[in-house]
N, C-alpha and C positions, 0 to 999 in steps of 0.2 A: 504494500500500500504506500502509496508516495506522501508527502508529507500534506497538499493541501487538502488530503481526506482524511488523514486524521482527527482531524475535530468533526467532520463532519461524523465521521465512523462513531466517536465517540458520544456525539449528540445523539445518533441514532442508537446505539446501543441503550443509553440511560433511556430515552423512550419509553425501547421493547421494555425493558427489565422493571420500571415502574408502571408500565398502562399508561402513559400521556397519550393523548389523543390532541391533533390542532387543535380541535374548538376548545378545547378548554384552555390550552394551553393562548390559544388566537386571541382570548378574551381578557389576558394580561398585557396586553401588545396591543397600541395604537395604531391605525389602521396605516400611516404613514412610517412608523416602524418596522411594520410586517413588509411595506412595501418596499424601504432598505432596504430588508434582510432578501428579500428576494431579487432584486438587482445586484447585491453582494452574493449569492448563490447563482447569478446566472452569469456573472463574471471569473467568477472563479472556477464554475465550470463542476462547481459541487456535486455534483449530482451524475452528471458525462458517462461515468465510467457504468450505471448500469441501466443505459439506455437499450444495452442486448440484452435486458433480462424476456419479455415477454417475445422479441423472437426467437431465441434460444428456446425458450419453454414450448413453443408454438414446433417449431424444429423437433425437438426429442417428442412431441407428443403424433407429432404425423409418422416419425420414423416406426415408434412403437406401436398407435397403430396401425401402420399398414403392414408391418411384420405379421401381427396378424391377422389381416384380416387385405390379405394383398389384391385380392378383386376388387375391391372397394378405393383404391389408396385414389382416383381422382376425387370420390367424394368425399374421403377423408379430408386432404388437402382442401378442399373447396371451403368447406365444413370449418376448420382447423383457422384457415384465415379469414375468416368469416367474424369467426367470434373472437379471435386474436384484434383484430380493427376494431370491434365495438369496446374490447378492453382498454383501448393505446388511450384514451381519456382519462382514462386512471390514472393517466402520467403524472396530472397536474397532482393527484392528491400527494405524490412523492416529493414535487417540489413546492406542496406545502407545507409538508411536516419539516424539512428542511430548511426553507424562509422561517419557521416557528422557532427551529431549533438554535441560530444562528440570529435570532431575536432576544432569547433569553439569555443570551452569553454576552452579546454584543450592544453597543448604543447605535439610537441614531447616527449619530455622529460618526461614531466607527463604523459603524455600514457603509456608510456615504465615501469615508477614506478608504475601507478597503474595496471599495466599486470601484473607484477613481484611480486608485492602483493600479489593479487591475486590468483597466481598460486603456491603460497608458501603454506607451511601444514598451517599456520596461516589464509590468506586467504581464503585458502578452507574453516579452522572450521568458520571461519566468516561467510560465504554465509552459509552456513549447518546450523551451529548453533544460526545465527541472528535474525531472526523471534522468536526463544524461548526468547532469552533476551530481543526483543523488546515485546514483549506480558508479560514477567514477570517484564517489569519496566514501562508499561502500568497500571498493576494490582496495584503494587507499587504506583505510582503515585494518580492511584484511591482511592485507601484507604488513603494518605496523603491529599487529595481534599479532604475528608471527612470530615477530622481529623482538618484542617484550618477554613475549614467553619463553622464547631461544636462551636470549641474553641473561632473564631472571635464572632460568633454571644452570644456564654457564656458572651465574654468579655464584649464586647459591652450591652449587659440585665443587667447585673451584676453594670456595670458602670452609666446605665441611669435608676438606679432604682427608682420606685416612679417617674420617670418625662416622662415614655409611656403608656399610659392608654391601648394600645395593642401591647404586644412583638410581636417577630418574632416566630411563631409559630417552635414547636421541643426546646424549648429555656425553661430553667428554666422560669417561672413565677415571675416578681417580690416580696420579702417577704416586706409586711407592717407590 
């Protein structure tokens, strides 16, 4: 998960696990508030990543059944997208619990700067280009992990030599 879904992940999480529901949660929130949070959600692009949820599900559900039921698989399909299209309205309820979620955490005022963000060339190269930096300072990080544990455990052999009758294996050997 990249980092600008993080909060969002987490807002959704507390959601499920307490029962919030928008309207109750919509009816602490100023209707100009909610409307922030939800230009600050469509800026940030909150939400993007499970835009393939209902065709993916529409996908494993025609696959499955036409396996059984393989005479049938045009009016499955038919069927299948049929009521898949009358679901995709349902979308909005997703980015309303998210404008909600991103209300309660957030001010006006910080909705407004993080939309404005955002929506600036810098913004943009951040959403674009965030995922590369987080994956190239992931990598980073890895080989710096490496490089600590190596050296700690050198240090460490080096230091208690002659008094462990079994180092930590990968680790010089103490010289007697």
């Amino acid at each position: 998960m990249t980092l600008k879904y993080a909060g969002m992940a987490f807002a959704a999480a507390l959601s499920v696990t307490f029962g919030f529901n928008t309207a109750a949660l919509a009816q602490d929130v100023s209707p100009s508030h909610l409307s922030a949070a939800r230009a600050a959600v469509g800026a940030i692009g909150a939400t993007d990543e499970f835009d393939d949820i209902l065709p993916q599900a529409a996908l494993m559900l025609k696959g499955e059944l036409t396996q059984n039921n393989p005479d049938q698989a045009q009016l499955i399909s038919t069927t299948v997208d049929e009521k898949a299209l009358g679901l995709a309205a349902r979308r909005s309820d997703l980015e309303n619990e998210a404008a909600t979620a991103f209300a309660r955490v957030f001010s006006e005022e910080e909705l407004t700067a993080i939309t404005e963000f955002y929506n600036s060339e810098t913004g943009r190269k951040l959403i674009e280009e965030g995922p590369v930096v987080t994956r190239e300072v992931l990598q980073a990080a890895n080989i710096w992990q490496s490089g600590i544990l190596r050296d700690l455990a050198s240090a460490v052999t080096t230091e208690l030599q002659g008094e462990l009758p079994n180092p930590v294996e990968g680790t010089p050997a103490p010289q007697q």
